[in-house]
LUMPA-335038 format. One line per 10 residues: their letters; for each residue x, y, z of N, C-alpha, C. Coordinates in pm, 1 decimal. Each point is the difference from the previous one (the first is absolute). Layout:
N
a) X Y Z X Y Z X Y Z  ...
end
This chain:
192
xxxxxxxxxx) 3275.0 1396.9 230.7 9.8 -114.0 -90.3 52.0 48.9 -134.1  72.0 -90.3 -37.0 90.4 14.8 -153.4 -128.8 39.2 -162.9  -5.3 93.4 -47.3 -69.8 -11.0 -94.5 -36.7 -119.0 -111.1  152.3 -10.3 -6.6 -0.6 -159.9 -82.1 -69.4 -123.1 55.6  22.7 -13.7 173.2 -58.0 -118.1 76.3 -174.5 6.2 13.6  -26.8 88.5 -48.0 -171.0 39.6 15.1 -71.3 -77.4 -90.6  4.2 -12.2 -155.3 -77.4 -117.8 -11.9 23.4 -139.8 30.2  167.1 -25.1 -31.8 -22.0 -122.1 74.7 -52.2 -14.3 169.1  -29.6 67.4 35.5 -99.2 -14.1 139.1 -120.6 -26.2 -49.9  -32.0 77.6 -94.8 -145.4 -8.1 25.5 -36.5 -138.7 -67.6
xxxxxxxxxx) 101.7 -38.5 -100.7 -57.4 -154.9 -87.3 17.5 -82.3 129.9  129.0 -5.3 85.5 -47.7 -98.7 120.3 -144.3 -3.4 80.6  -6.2 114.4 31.6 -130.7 45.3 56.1 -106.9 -62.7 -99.1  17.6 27.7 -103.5 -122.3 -74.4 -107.5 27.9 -147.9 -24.1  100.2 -33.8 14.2 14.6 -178.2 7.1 -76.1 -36.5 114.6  34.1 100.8 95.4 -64.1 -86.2 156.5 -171.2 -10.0 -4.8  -34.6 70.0 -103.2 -161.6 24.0 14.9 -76.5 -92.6 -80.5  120.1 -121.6 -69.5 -79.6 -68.1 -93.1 52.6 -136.6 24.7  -75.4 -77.0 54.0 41.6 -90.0 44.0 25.5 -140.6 -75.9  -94.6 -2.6 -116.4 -43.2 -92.8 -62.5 188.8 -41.2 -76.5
xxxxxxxxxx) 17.4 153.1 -7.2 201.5 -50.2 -88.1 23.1 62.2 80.0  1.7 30.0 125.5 83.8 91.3 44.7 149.1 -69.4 31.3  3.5 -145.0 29.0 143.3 -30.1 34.5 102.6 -6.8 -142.9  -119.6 -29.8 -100.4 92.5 -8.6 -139.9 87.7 183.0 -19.8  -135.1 72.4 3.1 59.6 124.7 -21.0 95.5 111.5 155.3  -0.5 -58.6 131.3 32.5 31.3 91.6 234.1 -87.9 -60.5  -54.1 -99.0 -59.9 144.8 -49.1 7.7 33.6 27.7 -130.1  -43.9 48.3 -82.5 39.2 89.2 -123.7 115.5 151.9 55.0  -125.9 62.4 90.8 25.9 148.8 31.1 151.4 -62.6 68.3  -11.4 -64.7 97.4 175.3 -102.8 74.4 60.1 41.7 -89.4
xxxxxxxxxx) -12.2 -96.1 -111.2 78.4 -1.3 -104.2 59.0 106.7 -52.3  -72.9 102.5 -42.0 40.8 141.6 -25.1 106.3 68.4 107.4  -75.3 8.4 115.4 63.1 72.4 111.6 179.5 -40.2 27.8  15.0 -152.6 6.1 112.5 -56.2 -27.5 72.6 12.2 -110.6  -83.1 -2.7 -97.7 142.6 86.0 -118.0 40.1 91.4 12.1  -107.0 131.3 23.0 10.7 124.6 34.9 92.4 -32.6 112.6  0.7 -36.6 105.8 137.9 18.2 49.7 69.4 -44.8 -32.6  25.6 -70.5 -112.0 142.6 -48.3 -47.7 44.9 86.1 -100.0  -68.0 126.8 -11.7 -44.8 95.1 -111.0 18.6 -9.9 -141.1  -105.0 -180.7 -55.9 -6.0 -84.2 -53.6 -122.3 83.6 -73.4
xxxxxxxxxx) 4.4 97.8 -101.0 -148.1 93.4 13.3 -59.7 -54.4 -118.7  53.5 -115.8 -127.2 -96.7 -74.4 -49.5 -55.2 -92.8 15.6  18.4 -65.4 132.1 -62.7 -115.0 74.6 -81.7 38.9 119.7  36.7 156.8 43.3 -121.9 21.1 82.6 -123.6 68.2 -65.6  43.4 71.3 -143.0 -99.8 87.3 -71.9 -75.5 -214.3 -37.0  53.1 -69.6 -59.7 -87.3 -77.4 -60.5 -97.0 -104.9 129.7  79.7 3.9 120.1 -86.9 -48.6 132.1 -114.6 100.2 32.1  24.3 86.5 9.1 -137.0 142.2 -10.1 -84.7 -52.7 -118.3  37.9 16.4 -109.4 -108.1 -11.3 -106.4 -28.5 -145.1 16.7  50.2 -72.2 82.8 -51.5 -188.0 -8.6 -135.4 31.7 95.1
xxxxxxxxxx) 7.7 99.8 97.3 -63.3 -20.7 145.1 -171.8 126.0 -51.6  61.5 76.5 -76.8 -133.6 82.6 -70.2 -80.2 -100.7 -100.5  101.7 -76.3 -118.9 -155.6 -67.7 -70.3 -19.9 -97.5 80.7  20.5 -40.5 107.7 -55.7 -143.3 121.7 -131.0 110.2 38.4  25.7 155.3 52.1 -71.5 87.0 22.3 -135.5 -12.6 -89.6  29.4 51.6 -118.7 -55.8 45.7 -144.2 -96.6 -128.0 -20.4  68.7 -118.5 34.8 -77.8 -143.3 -52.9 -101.4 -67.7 137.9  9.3 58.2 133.1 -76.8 -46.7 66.3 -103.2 101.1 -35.3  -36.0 81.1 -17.1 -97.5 113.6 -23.1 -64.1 -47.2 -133.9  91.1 -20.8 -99.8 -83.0 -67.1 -99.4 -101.8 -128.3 46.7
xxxxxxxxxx) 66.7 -88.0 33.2 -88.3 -101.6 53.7 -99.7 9.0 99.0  -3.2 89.9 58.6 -110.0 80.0 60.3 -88.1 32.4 -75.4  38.3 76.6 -100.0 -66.8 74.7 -56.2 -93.1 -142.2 -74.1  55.6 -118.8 -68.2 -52.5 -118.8 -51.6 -98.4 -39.8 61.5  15.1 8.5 158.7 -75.3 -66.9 36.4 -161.6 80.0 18.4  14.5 135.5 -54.6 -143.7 44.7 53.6 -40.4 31.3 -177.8  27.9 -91.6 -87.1 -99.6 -7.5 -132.8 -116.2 -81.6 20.7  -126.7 3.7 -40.4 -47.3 -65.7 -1.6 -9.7 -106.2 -20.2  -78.2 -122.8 61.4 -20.2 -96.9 -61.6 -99.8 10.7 -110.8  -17.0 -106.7 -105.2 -58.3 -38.0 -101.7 -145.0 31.7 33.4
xxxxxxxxxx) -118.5 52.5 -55.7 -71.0 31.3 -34.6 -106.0 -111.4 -49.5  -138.5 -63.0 18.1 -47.5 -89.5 -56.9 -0.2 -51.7 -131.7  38.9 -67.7 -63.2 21.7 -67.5 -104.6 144.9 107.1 -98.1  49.5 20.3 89.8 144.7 37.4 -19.4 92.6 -82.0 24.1  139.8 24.4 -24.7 75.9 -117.2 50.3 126.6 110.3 -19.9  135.3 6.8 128.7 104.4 110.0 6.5 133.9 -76.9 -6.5  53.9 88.4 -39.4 124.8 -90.1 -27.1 99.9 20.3 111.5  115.8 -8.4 14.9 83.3 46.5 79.7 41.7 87.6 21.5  5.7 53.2 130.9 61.4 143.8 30.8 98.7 2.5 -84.1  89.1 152.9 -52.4 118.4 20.6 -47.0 55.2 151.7 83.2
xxxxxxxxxx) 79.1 -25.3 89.5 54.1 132.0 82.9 113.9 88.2 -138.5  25.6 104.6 121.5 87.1 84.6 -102.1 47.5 112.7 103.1  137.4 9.2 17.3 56.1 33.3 137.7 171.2 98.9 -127.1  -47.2 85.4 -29.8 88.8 54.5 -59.4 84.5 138.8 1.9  114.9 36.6 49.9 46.1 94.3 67.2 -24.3 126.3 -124.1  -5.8 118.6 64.1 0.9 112.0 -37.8 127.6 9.5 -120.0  96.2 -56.0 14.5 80.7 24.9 -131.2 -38.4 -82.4 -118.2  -92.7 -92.1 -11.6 -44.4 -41.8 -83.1 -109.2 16.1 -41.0  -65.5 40.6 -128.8 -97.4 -24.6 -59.7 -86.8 117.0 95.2  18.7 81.6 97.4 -74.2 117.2 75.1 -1.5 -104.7 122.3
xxxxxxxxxx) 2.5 -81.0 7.8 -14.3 -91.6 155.6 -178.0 19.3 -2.8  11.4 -73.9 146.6 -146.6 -108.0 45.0 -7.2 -118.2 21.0  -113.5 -14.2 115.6 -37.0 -100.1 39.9 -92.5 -54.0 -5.0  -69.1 -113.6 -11.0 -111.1 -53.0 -41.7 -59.8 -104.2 -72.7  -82.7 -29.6 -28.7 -46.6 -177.7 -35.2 -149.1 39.2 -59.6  -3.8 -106.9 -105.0 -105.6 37.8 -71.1 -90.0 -183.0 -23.5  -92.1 -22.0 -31.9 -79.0 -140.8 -91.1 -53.9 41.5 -78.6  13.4 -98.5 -56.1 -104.3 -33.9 -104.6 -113.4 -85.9 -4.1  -124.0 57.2 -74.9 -109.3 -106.8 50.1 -74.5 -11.0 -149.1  -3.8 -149.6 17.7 -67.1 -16.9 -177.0 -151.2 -99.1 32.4
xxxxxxxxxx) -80.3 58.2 -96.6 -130.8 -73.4 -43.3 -63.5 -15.2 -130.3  58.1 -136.2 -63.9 -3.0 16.9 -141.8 125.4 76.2 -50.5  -41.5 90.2 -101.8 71.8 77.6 -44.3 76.3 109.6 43.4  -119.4 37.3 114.4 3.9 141.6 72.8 146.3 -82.6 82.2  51.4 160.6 41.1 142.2 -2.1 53.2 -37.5 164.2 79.9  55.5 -42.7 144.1 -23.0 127.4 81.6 80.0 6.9 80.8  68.7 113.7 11.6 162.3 35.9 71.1 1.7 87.9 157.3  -4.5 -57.9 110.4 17.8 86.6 107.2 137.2 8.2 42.6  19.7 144.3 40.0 149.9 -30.7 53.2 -25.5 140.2 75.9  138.5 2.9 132.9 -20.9 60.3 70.1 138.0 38.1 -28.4
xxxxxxxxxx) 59.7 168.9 32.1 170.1 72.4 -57.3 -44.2 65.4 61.8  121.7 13.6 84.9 81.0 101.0 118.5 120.1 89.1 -43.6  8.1 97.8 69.2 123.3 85.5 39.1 64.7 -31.7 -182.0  -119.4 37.3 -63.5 124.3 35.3 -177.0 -81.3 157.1 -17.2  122.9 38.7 -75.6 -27.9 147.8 -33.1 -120.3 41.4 -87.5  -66.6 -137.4 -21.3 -133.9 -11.8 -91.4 -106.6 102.7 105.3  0.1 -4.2 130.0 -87.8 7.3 6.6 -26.2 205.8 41.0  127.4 5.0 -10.2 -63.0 204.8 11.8 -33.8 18.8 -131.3  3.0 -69.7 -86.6 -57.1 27.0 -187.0 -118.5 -41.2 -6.8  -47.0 -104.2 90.8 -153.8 -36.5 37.3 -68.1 90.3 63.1
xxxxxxxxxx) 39.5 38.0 125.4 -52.0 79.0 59.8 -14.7 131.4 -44.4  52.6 80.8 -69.0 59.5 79.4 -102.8 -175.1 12.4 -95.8  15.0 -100.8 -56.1 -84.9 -51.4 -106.1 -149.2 21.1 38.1  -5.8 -106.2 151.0 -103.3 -7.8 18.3 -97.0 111.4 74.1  101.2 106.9 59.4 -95.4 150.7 69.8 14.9 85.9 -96.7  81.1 0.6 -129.1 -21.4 79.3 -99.7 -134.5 25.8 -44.4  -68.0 -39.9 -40.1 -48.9 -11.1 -108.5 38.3 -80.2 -145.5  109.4 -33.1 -6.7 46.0 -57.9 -123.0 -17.2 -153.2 -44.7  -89.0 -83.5 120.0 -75.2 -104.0 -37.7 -85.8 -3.2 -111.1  -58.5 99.5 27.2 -159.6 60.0 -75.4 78.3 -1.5 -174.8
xxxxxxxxxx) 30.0 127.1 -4.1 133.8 -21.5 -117.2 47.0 -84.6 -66.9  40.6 -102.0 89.4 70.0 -109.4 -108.4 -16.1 -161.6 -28.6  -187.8 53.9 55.4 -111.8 -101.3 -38.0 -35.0 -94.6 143.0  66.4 60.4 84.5 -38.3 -44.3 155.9 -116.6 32.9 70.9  -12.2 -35.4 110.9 -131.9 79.9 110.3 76.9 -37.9 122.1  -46.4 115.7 71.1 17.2 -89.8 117.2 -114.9 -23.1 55.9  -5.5 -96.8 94.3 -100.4 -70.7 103.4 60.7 -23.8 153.4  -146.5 -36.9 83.9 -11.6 -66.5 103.6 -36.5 -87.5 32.5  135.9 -144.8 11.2 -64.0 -86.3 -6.0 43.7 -64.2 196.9  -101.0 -72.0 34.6 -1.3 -31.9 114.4 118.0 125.7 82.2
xxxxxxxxxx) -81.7 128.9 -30.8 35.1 136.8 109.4 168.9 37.8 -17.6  45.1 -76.4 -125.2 120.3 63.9 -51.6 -11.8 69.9 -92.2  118.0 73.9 -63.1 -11.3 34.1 -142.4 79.8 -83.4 -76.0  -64.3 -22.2 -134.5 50.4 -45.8 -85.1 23.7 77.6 -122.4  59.5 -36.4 -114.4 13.3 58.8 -166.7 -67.5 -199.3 -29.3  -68.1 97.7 -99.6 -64.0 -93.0 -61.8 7.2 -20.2 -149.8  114.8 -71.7 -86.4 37.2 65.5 -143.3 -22.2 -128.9 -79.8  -132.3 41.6 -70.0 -114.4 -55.8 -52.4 109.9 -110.1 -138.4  101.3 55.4 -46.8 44.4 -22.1 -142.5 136.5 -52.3 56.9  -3.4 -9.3 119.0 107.2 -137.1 31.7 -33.0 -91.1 99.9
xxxxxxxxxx) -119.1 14.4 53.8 -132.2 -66.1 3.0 102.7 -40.5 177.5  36.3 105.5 67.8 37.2 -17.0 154.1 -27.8 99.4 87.5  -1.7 -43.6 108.3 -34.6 115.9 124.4 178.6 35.0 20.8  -31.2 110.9 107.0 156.7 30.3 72.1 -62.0 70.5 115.3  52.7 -38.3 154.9 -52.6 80.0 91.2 146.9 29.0 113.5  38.0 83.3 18.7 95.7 26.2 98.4 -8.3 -22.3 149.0  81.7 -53.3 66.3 -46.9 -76.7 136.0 119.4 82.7 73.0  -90.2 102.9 93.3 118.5 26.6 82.1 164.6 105.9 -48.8  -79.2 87.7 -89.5 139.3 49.6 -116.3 71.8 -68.5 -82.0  40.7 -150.5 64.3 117.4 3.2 -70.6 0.4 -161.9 -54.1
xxxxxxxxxx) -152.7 -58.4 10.5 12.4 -144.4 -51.6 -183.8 21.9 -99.5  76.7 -92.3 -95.6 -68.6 38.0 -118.0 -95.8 -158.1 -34.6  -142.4 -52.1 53.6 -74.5 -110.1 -69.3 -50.3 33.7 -130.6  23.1 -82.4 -75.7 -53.4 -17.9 -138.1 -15.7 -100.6 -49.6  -157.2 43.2 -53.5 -32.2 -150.4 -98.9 -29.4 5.9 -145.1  56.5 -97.8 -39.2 -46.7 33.2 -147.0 -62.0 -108.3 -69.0  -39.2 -7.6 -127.8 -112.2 -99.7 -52.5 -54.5 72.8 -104.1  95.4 27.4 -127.2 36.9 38.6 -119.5 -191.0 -50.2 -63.6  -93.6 51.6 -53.4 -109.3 -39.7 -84.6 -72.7 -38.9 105.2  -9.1 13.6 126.8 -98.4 -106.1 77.8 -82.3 122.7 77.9
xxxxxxxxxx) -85.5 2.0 37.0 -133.0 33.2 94.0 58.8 111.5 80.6  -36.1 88.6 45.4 12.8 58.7 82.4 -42.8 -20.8 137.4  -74.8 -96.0 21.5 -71.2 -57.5 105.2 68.6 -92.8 19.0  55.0 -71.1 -68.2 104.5 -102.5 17.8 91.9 3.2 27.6  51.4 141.1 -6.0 157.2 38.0 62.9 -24.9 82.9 160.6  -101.6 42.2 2.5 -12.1 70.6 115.2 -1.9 -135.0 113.8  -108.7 -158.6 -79.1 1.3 -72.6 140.2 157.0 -69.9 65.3  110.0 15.8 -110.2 111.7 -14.2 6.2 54.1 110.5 119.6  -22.5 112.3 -30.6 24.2 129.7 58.7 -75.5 0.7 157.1  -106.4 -39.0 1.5 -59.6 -7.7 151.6 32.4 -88.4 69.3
xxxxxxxxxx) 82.8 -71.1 -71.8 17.4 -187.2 77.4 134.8 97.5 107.6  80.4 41.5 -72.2 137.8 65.0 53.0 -49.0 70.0 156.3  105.0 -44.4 126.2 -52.3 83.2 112.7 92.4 108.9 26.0  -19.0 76.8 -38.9 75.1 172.6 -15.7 44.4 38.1 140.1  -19.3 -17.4 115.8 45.4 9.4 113.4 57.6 -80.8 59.4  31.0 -129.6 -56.3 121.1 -107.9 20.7 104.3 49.4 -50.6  -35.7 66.2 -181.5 76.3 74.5 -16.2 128.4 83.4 -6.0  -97.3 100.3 78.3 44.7 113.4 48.5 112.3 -12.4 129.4  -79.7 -124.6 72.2 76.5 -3.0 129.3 126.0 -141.9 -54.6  -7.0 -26.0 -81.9 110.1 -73.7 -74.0 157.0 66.6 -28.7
xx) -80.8 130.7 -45.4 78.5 137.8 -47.1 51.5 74.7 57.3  -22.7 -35.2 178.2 85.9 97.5 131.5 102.7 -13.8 12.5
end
């Protein structure tokens, strides 16, 4: 097999495994393949990148769908995804809410596959939590950083997907029930 023809195999192969867009992003990759043989290579480079954020954005919405719901006498606002390629901004995937009571304002969001997270991980088996006013913890049999003075958890799921909550002045008990609501092995297996 052609070196060049190898990822586009494998994005077909990865269109076929997702069904929910797969015909949107299966007739994208078409699209590409047919320019490319017309050796049309800015209409097949931009059919590739049409058929990855269809990729990038079903995973986000995945990812939406395993935030919690609202919390008793909470109330959440709308998911907001975020499906952004590696040449921009470091890339990632992922979806975050917001949940307000009163005043209080509390942020879950779930980020994938961005280069954030070997600087987390980095961070968090260092020692350099401790340092720069962090802890870490175990919360429901994960680890977390726990950084008291921006008043959020951070726990790594699986290497390479990053839950965090935050809730700037509020409780620490109050962010963790945010933090336990999250099911970390939906996750994870979100993240295969």
């Amino acid at each position: 097999m052609n070196i060049r023809t190898l990822p586009l195999s494998l994005i077909v192969f990865a269109a076929l495994l997702l069904p929910a867009r797969a015909d949107d992003v299966v007739d994208q990759i078409n699209e590409a393949l047919t320019a490319y043989g017309k050796k049309d290579m800015p209409t097949a480079i931009a059919g590739l990148e049409a058929a990855l954020n269809l990729l990038r954005q079903g995973r986000a919405d995945t990812y939406g769908r395993l935030l919690p719901g609202a919390p008793a006498g909470w109330r959440a606002d709308e998911v907001e995804t975020i499906a952004i390629g590696l040449a921009m901004a470091g890339g990632g995937t992922g979806a975050s809410r917001k949940y307000h009571k009163g005043d209080d304002t509390v942020t879950v969001s779930i980020l994938a596959d961005s280069p954030m997270m070997q600087a987390l991980s980095a961070f968090a088996s260092s020692g350099i939590a401790g340092a720069a006013g962090g802890r870490t913890q175990i919360v429901n049999g994960r680890r977390t950083i726990y950084m008291k003075d921006d008043g959020s958890f951070s726990a790594l799921v699986g290497d390479r997907i990053m839950v965090r909550v935050e809730g700037r002045g509020l409780p620490e008990a109050t962010l963790k029930q945010f933090l336990t609501a999250v099911d970390f092995a939906a996750v994870e297996k979100a993240g295969k």
